[in-house]
C-alpha positions as CSV (number, residue, x, y, z in Angstrom):
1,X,52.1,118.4,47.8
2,X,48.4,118.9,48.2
3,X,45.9,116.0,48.9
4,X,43.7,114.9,51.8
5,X,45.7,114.0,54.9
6,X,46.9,110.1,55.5
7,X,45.4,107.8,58.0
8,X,49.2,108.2,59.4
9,X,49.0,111.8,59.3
10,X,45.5,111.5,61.5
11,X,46.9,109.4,64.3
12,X,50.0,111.5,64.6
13,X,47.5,114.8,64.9
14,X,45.2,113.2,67.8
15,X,48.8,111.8,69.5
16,X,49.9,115.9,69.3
17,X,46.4,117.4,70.8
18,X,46.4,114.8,73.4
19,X,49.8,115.5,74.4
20,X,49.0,119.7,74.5
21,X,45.9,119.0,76.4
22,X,48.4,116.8,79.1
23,X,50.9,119.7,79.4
24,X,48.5,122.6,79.8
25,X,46.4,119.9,82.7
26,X,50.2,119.7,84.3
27,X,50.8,123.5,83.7
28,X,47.7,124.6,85.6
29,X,48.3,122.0,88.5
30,X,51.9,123.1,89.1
31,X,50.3,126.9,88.8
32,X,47.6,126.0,91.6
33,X,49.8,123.9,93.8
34,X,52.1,127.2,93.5
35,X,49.1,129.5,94.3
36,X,48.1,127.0,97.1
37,X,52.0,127.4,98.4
38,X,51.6,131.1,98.4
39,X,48.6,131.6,100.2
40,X,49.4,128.8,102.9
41,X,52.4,131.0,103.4
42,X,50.9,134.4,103.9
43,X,48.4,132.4,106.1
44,X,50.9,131.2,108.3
45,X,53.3,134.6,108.1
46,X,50.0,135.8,109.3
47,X,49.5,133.5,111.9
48,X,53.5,133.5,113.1
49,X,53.0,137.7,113.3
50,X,49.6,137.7,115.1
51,X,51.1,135.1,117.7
52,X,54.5,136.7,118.5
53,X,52.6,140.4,118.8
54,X,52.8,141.4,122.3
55,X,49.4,142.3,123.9
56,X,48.8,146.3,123.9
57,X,51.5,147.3,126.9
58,X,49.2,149.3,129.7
59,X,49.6,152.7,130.9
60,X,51.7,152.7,134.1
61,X,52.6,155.8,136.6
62,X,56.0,155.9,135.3
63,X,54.5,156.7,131.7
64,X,52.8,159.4,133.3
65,X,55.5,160.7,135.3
66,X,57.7,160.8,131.8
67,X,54.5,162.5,129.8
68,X,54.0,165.1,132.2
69,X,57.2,166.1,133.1
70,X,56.6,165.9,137.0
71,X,60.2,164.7,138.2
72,X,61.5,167.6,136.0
73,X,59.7,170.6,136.9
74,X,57.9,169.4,140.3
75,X,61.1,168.5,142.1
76,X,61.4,168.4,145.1
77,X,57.4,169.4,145.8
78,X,55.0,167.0,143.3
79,X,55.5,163.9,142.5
80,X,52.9,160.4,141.6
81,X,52.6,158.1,144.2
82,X,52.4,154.0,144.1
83,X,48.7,154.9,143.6
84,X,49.0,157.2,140.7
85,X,47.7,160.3,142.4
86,X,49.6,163.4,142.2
87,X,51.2,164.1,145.4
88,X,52.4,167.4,146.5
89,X,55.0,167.5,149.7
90,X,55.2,171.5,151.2
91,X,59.1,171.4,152.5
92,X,59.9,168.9,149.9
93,X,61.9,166.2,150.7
94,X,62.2,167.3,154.3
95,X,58.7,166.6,155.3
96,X,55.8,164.9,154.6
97,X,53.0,164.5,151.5
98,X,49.3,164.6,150.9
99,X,47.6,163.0,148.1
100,X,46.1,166.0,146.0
101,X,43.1,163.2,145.2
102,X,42.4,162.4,148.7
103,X,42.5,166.0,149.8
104,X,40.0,167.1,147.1
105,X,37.8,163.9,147.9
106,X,37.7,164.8,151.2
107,X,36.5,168.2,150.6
108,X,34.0,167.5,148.5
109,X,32.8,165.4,151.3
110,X,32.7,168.5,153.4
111,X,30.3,170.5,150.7
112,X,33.3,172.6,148.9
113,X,32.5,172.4,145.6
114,X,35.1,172.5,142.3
115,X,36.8,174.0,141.4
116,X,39.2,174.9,144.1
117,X,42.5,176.6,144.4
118,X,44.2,175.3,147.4
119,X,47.5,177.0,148.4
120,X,50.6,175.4,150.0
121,X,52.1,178.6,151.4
122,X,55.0,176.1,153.0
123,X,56.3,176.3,149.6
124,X,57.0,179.7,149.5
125,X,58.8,179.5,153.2
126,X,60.9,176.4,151.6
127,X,61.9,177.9,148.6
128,X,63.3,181.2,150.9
129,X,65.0,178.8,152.9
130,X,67.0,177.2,150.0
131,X,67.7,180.6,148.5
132,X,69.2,182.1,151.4
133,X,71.0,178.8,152.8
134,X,72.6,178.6,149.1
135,X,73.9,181.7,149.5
136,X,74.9,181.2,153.2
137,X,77.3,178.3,151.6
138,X,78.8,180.4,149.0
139,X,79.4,183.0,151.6
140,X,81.1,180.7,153.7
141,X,83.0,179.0,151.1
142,X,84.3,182.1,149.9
143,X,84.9,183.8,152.9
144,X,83.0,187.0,151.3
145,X,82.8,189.8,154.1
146,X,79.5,190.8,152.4
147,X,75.3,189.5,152.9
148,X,72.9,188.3,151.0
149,X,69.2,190.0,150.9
150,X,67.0,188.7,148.7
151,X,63.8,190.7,147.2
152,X,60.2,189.7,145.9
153,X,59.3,191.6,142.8
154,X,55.4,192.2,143.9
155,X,54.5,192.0,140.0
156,X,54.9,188.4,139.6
157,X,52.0,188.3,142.1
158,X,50.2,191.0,143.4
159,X,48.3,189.0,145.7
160,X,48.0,190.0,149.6
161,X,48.0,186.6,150.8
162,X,51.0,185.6,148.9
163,X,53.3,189.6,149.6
164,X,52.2,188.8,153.4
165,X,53.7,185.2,153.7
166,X,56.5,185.9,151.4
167,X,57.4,188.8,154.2
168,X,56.9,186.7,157.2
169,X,58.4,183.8,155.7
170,X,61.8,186.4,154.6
171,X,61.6,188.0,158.4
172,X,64.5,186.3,159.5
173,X,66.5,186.8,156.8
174,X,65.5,190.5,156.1
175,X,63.7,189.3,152.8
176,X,62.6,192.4,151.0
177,X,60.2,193.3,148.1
178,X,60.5,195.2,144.6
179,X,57.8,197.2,143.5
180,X,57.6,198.8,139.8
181,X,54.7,201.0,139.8
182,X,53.1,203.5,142.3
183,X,50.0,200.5,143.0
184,X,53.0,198.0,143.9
185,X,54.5,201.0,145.9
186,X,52.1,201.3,147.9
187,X,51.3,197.6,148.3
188,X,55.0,197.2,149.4
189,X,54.8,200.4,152.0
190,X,52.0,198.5,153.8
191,X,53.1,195.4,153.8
192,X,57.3,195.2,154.5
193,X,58.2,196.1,157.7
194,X,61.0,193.9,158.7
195,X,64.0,196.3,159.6
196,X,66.5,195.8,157.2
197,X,64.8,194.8,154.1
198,X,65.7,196.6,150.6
199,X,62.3,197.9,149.1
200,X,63.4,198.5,145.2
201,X,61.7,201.1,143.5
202,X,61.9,200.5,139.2
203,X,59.7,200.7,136.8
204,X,58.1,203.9,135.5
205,X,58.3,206.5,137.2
206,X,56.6,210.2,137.2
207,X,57.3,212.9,139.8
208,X,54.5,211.5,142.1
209,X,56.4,207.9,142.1
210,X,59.6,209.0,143.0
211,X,58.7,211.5,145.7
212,X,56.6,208.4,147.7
213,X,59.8,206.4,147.1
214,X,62.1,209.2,149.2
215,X,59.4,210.0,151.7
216,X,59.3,205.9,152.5
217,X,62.7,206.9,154.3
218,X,60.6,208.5,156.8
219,X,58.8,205.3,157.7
220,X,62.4,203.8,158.1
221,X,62.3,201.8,154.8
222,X,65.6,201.2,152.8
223,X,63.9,202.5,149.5
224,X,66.3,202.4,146.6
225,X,65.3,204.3,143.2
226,X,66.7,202.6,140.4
227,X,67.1,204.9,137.4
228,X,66.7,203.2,134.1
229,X,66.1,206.5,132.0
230,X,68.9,209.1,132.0
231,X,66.0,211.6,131.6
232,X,65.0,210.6,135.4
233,X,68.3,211.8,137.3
234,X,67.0,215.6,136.9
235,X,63.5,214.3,138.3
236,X,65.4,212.6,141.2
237,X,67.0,215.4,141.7
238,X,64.2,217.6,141.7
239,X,62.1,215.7,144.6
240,X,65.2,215.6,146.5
241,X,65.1,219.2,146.9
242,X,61.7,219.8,146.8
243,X,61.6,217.2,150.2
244,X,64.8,218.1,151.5
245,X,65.7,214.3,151.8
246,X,68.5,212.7,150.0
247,X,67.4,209.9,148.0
248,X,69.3,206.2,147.6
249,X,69.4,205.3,144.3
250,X,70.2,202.3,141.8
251,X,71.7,202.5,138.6
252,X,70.6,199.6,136.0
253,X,73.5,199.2,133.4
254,X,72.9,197.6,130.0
255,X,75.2,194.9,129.7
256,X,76.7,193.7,127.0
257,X,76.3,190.1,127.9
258,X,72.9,188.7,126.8
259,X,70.7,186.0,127.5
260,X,69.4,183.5,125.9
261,X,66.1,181.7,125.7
262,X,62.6,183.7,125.1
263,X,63.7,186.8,127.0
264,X,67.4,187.0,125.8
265,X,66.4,190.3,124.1
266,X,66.0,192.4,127.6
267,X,69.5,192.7,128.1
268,X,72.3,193.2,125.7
269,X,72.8,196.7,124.1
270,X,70.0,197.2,122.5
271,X,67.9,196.3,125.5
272,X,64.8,198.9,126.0
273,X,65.7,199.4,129.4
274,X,68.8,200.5,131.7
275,X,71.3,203.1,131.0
276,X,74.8,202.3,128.6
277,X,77.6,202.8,130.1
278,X,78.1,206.7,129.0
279,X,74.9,206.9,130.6
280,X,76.2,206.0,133.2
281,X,79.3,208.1,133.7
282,X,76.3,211.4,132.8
283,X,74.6,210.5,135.9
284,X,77.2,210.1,137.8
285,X,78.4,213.6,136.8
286,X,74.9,215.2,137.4
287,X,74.5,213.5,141.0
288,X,78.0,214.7,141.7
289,X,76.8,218.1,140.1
290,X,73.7,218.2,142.6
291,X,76.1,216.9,146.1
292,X,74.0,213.4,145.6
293,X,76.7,211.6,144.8
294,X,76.9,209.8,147.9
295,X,73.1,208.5,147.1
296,X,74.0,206.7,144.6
297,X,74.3,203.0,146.3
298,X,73.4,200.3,143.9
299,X,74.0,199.2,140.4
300,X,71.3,196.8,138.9
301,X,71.2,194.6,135.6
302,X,68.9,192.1,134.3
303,X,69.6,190.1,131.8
304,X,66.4,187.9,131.1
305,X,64.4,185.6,132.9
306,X,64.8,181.5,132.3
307,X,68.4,181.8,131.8
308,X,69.3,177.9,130.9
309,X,73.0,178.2,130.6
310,X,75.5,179.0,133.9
311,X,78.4,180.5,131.8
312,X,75.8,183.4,130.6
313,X,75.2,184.2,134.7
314,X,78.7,184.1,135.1
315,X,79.9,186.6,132.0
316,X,76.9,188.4,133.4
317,X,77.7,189.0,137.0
318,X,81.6,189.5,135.9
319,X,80.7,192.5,133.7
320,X,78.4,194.2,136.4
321,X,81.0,193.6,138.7
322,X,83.6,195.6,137.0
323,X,81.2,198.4,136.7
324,X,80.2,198.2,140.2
325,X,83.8,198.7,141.2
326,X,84.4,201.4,138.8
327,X,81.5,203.3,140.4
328,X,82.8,202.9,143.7
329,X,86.5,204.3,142.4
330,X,84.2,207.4,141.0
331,X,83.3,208.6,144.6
332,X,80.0,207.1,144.7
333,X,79.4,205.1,147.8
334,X,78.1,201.8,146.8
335,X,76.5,199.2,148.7
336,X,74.2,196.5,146.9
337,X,75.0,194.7,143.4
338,X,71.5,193.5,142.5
339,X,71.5,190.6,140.3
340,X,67.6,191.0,138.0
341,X,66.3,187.2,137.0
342,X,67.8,184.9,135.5
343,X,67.2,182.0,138.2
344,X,65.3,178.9,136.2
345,X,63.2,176.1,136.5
346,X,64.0,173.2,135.0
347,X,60.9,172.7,133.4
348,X,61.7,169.2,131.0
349,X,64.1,167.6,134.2
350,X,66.6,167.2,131.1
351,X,69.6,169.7,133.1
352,X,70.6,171.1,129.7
353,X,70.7,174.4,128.3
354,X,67.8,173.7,126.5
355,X,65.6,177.0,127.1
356,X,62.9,174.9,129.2
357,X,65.8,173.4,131.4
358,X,69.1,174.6,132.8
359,X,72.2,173.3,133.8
360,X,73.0,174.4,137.2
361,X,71.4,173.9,140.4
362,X,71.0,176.8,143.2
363,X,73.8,176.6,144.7
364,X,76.1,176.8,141.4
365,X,74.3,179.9,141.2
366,X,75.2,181.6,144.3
367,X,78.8,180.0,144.0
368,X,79.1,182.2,140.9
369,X,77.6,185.4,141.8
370,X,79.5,184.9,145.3
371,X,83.2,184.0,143.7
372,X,82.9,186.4,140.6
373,X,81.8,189.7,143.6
374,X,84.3,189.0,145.6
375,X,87.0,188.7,143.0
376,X,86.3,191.5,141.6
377,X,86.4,193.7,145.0
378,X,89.9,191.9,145.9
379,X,91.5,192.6,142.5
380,X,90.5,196.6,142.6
C-alpha cells in the first residue's frame, strides 16, 4: 500500500544505516590490518634476505689461475705465486722461478723501458730434453733396435736467436731442422752443423730449390727431399743428373686416417698435399726407372697439428707404418718414418679430446709411435 512511512518504519531504517555504516568501518579495518600484515611481511622478507646475503666474495689467485687457464696450458713453466704474480720457472719443475713482476720492476729500475720481450731460452733446452728422454723410454721399453732424431721446422719461427739455441740445445741428441722454402734453406745450411742431424727439405719446390738441397750433401748435411707432388720426381731426377749426385728423398703419403680439431682437413684423402698411394707406387717406378731407387729413404705424413685424441696418432702411425714396410719390400732402401705434427698443448688443462686439450701426455705419444714401428717391422 502507499502512504507516508510509520514512526516504526523510521527507527527500523536509522537501526539498518547504522548497522551498514558498522560493517563497512569493520570491513576497511580488517582490509588495513591485512595491508599492514602484508607490508610488515615483505619488510621483514626484506630484512631476513638482506641479512642472510653473504658479503660480495673477493677475487683470490685461485680464481685467476681458473680464468686464465695457467695450470692448463702453462704447465710445468708458469704458474701464480702466494703473491699473485705470474711466475715463470725455465726447466720447470726441476729448477727454480722468477716472478715475471719483480723481474720487469727491476728493469724498469735499470731504465729499460715497456714494453719488453724477454726470452727464457731454458725452455726451449727443457722441452728437447723431455722429447728425446720420452722417446728414450719407449725405446727402451720396447726394445726397438732403431733412434729417435727429432727436427725443428724453421717456419714456426724463423728467428736466428731461436734456430741457434734450438741447435745447440738438440747438439747432443743430433736435433735437426726442416726447412720449406729456399729462404728457410738457406737459414738451415748456415745454421745446422751437428753431424748427424736430418735437414728436411718440403715445401715448394722449383729447380733452384731442389738442386741446393742435393748440393748440401757436399757440406756433409743429411738433406732429405720430400716429394709431395708426383710432378717433382722428373725434376728430382733432372738435378740429379745435371749434378751428378744422387739425391735422398722422402715420400709424403696421404693417409687415409684424419685428424681432428681446426686442422683435421690436412690429412685424409682429399688433403692438398702428399702423394695417394698410386702415387706412390708411380714414383717408385720412375726412381727405379732412373737407378734412384736406392735414394728413396723416407716416407713422411702429417696429419694436422693440435691432434686432441691418442687413438687418431695411433691409426695414424699404423697406416704409415704399413706403407713404410711395403716400400721397403719394393727395393727401396728406407731409413726414417717421419711422423708431421700432431703433438698438442693442452691448452684448457681439461685432458680431453676437446680440440683445445688432449688426452695423452708425451710419453703415451712416443709409446705409440715406438710400439706401433716396431710391430709393424717384426710382423713383415
Amino acid at each position: 500500500m502507499g502512504g507516508r512511512p510509520t514512526a516504526a518504519d523510521t527507527e527500523d531504517m536509522k537501526q539498518n544505516k547504522l548497522a551498514s555504516t558498522k560493517a563497512k568501518r569493520q570491513s576497511k579495518a580488517v582490509d588495513s590490518e591485512e595491508e599492514t600484515h602484508s607490508s610488515q611481511t615483505k619488510q621483514d622478507s626484506l630484512k631476513e634476505t638482506t641479512s642472510e646475503s653473504a658479503p660480495p666474495k673477493s677475487w683470490t689467485i685461485e680464481d685467476s689461475e681458473e680464468l686464465y687457464r695457467i695450470t692448463g696450458w702453462g704447465e710445468p713453466y708458469f704458474s701464480i705465486n702466494a703473491a699473485g704474480h705470474v711466475t715463470v720457472s725455465p726447466q720447470g719443475d726441476r729448477g727454480g722461478s722468477l716472478d715475471l713482476f719483480e723481474l720487469v720492476n727491476g728493469l724498469k729500475r735499470r731504465n729499460l723501458n715497456l714494453p719488453l720481450l724477454i726470452r727464457f731460452s731454458d725452455i726451449l733446452e727443457d722441452r728437447i730434453e723431455r722429447l728425446n728422454a720420452a722417446f728414450a723410454k719407449g725405446i727402451a721399453r720396447y726394445n726397438y733396435d732403431g733412434v729417435y732424431k727429432g727436427v725443428f721446422p724453421v717456419k714456426c719461427n724463423q728467428q736466428r736467436h731461436l734456430v741457434e739455441s734450438l741447435v745447440k740445445f738438440g747438439k747432443p741428441y743430433q736435433f735437426g731442422l726442416e726447412a720449406g722454402s729456399k729462404p728457410e734453406l738457406m737459414i738451415a745450411l748456415a745454421t745446422l752443423k751437428t753431424p748427424g742431424a736430418l735437414l728436411i727439405c718440403n715445401g715448394y719446390k722449383d729447380q733452384e730449390y731442389i738442386e741446393m738441397a742435393i748440393l748440401a750433401q757436399q757440406l756433409g748435411k743429411i738433406a732429405i727431399i720430400v716429394l709431395e707432388q708426383i710432378e717433382e720426381v722428373p725434376m728430382v731426377i733432372e738435378a740429379s743428373r745435371k749434378l751428378g749426385i744422387p739425391p735422398i728423398v722422402g715420400v709424403r703419403a696421404k693417409l687415409s686416417s684424419k685428424g681432428i680439431g681446426r686442422w683435421g682437413t690436412s690429412a685424409g684423402d682429399r688433403a692438398k698435399f702428399g702423394l695417394t698411394i698410386p702415387e706412390i707406387l708411380q714414383t717408385v717406378d720412375m726412381l727405379r726407372e732412373a737407378d734412384l731407387l736406392d735414394s728413396l729413404q723416407l716416407l713422411h705424413y702429417h696429419i694436422g697439428s693440435q691432434i686432441s685424441a691418442i687413438s687418431v696418432v695411433k691409426d695414424a702411425i699404423r697406416e704409415a707404418s704399413q706403407i713404410y714396410v711395403e716400400l721397403a719390400k719394393l727395393g727401396a732402401s728406407m731409413r726414417y718414418l717421419d711422423v708431421g705434427g700432431g703433438l698438442g698443448v693442452d691448452y684448457d688443462g681439461s685432458k680431453t679430446n676437446f680440440y683445445a686439450s688432449k688426452n695423452y701426455n708425451i710419453q703415451n705419444y712416443a709409446n705409440d709411435i715406438v710400439a706401433e714401428v716396431k710391430e709393424a717391422c717384426v710382423e713383415r
